[in-house]
C-alpha positions in Angstrom: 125.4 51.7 79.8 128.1 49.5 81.6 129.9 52.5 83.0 133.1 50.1 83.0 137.0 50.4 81.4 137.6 46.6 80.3 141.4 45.9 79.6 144.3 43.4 79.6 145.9 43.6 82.5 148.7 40.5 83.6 147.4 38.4 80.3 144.1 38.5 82.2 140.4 40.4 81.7 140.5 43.6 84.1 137.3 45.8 84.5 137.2 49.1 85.9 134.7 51.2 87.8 134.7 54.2 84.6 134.0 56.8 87.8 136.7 55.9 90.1 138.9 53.4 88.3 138.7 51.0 91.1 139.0 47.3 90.1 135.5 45.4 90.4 136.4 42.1 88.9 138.9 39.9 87.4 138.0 37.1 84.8 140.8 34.7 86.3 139.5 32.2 83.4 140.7 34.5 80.9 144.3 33.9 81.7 146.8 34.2 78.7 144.3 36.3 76.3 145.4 38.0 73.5 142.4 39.9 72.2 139.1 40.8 73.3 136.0 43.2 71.6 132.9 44.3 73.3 129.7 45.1 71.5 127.9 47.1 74.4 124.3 46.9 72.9 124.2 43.0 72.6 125.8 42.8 76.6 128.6 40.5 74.7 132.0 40.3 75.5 134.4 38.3 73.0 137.3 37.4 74.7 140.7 35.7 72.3 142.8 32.6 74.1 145.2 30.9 71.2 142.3 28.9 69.5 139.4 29.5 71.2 137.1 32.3 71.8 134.8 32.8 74.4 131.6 34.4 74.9 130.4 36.2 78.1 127.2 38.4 78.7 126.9 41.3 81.1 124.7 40.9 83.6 123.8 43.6 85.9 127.5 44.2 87.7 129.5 41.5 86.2 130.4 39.2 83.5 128.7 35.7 83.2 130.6 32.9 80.7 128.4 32.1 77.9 129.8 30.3 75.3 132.8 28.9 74.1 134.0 28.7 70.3 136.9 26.5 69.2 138.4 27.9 65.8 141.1 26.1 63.6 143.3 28.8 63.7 144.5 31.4 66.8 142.8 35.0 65.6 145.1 38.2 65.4 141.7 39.9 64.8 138.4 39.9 66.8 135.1 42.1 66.5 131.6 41.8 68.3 128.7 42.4 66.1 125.2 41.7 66.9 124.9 38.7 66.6 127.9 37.9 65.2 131.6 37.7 65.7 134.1 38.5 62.9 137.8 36.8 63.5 140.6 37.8 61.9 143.1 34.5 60.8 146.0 34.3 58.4 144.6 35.9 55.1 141.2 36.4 55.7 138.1 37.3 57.6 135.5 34.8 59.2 132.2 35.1 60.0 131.1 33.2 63.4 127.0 33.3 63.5 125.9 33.2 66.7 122.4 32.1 66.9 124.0 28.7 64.9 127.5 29.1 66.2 128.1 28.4 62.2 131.4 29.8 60.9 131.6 31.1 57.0 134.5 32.7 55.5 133.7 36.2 54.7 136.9 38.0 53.1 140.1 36.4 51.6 143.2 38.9 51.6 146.3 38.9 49.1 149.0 38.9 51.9 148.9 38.9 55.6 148.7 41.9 57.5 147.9 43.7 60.7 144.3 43.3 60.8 142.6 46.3 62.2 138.8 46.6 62.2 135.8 48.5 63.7 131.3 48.5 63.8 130.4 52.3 62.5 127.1 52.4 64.0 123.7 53.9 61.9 123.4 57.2 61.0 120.0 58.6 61.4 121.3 61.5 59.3 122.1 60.2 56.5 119.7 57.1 56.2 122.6 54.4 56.6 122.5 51.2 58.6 125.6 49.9 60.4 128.3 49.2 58.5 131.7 46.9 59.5 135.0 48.2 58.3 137.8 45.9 58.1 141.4 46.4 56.4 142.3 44.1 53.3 145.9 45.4 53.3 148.2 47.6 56.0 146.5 50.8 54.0 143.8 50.3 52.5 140.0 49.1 54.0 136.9 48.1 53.5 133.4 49.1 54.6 131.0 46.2 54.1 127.4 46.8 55.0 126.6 44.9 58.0 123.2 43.7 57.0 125.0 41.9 53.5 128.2 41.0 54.9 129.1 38.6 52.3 128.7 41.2 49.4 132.0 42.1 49.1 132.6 43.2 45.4 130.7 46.4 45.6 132.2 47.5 48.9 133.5 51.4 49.2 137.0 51.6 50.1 139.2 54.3 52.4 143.2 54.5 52.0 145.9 55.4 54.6 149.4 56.9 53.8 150.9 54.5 56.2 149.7 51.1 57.7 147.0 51.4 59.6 147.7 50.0 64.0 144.0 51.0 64.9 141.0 52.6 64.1 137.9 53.5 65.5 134.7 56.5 65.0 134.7 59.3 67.1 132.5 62.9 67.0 130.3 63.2 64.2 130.6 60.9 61.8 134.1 60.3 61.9 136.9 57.8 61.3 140.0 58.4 63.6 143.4 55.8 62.1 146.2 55.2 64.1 148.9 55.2 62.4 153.1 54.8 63.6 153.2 58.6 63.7 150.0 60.3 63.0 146.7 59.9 63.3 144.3 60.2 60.3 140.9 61.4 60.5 138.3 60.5 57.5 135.0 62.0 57.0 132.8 58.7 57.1 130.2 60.3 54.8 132.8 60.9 51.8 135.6 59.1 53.0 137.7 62.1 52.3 140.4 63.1 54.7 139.5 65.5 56.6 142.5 66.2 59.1 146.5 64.8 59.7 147.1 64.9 63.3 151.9 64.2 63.8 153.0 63.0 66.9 156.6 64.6 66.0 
């Protein structure tokens, strides 16, 4: 475990002792990022600047620069996989392979959108690998298995009432949604709502 809080602070990478919240490092290379997505298991750290992304590892008490990714378009999504990054551009999803650094469209969209996106990890539970949800529209979204990414016509869906700002999982098995003033909570076995949570 990294034991770190990783943030944008200043348009640059900040990262965080998670016990004391004292600063122990600065990515000054990082300057003018937009985005960034961690994917803790594969030590990666994906971090957005206009057009390019790049890659950095963790190595033992700090991040090391790894790779660099030009794309043809500036991302307003970005999600680490392993061994794979998923970047949000326009109206659709790509797909950025990283053992050939190959990019393949994964998901076209009718209309642009905020993109929101998360990894739900395996459930031992139920028997069900890792799956990627990803919105196709402000309320509605997508779970894709993560093992057949590119089958996208029998995908299971989940709606919101509102547009969705972000998501992410949380206790067991579920599916928290932020939305402007609520959050939504979905039962990632059913998809069912489980619980509206108002901020007024």
């Amino acid at each position: 475990k990294w034991k770190v809080l990783i943030g944008i602070v200043d348009d640059c990478i900040m990262v965080y002792d998670i016990g004391n919240l004292q600063c122990i490092g600065q990515l000054l290379d990082t300057k003018g990022c937009q985005l960034f997505s961690v994917h803790e298991p594969s030590s990666l750290l994906c971090v957005v600047n206009k057009k390019k992304i790049t890659l950095y590892n963790w190595k033992g008490s700090g991040f090391i620069p790894k790779r660099e990714i030009i794309l043809s378009e500036t991302p307003k999504f970005v999600c680490s996989l392993s061994g794979a990054v998923i970047a949000g551009v326009k109206k659709q999803y790509e797909l950025i392979d990283l053992s050939s650094f190959k990019t393949f469209k994964l998901l076209d969209l009718e209309k642009e959108h905020q993109m929101v996106g998360t990894e739900i990890p395996a459930d031992t539970i139920t028997d069900k690998g890792s799956r990627l949800l990803l919105s196709v529209s402000s309320t509605v979204g997508a779970l894709l298995d993560s093992k057949a990414l590119g089958d996208i016509v029998s995908h299971a869906k989940i709606n919101w009432s509102s547009p969705a700002l972000a998501v992410d999982t949380c206790f067991p098995r579920k599916l928290v949604t932020l939305q402007k003033d609520l959050l939504e909570i979905h039962d990632l076995n059913t998809l069912d709502l489980v619980q509206t949570i108002s901020f007024q």
